[in-house]
N, C-alpha and C positions, 0 to 999 in steps of 0.2 A: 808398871813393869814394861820395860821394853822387850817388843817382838823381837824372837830369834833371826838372826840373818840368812837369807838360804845361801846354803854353798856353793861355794867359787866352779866345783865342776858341773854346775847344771848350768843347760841352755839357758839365754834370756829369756825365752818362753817360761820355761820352768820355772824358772830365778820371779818370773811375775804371778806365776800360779802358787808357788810358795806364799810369796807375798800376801795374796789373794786371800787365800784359805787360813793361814796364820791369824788373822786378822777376823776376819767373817767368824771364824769359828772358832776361835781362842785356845789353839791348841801352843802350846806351850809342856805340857806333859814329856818326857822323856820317850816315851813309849810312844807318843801320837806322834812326836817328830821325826822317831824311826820309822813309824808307818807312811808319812807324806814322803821320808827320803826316797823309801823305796818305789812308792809309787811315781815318784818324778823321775827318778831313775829309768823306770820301764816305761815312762812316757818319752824321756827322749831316745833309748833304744828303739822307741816304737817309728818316732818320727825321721830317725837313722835309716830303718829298713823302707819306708815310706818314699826317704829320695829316693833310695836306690833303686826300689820298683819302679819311680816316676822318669827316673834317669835310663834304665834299661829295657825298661815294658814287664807285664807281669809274665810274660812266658819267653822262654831259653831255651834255646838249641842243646842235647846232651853231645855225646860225640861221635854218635851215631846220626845224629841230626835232626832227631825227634823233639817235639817240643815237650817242654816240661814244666812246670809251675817254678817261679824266678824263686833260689833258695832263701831270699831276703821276705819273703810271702811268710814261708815260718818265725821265722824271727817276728815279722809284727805281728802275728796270730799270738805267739806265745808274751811278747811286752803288754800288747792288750790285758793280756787277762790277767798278767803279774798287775798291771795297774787299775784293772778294775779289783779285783780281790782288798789290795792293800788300802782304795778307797775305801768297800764296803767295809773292810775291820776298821777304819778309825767313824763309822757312823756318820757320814756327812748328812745322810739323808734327812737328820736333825734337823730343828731351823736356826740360823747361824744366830749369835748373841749379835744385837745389836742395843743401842743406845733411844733410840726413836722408836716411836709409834707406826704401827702400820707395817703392811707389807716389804720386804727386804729390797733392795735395788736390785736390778735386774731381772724381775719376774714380771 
């Protein structure tokens, strides 16, 4: 059976960790590949708010002219943990199906 394709609106980063994990761990499941969307989702929101702190510095002037923590800080705090969450529900911490003997590639 062929692997599902990842979707046209995720980043090439995503589009390869789709990839990645589809494969390694054979998810193919209706429900697991709602779980990896969403967590690709909140990985490239996350990597979104990431330029934008790297682009502006993580502290901003209010209008008073006090520094404040860059509003893009929220935003990755909150995709992180959408994207850790939706990892730990699809179980990755499993060991991925593989075809060979021995330890998995990249450990």
């Amino acid at each position: 059976m062929k692997s599902p394709a990842p979707p046209k609106h995720l980043s090439a980063e995503a589009r390869r960790w789709w990839r990645r994990l589809v494969s390694e761990y054979d998810i193919t499941d209706e429900a697991g590949l709602l779980l990896l969307l969403a967590a690709l989702e909140a990985f490239d929101r996350m990597r979104d708010a990431q330029a934008e702190i790297g682009r502006d510095g993580i502290v901003t002037l209010d209008r008073f002219g006090q520094r404040k923590p860059h509003p893009a800080c929220v935003i990755e705090r909150d995709a992180r943990a959408q994207m850790l969450a939706a990892l730990r529900a699809l179980n990755l911490d499993l060991e991925p199906v593989r075809d060979a003997p021995g330890r998995p590639p990249g450990r």
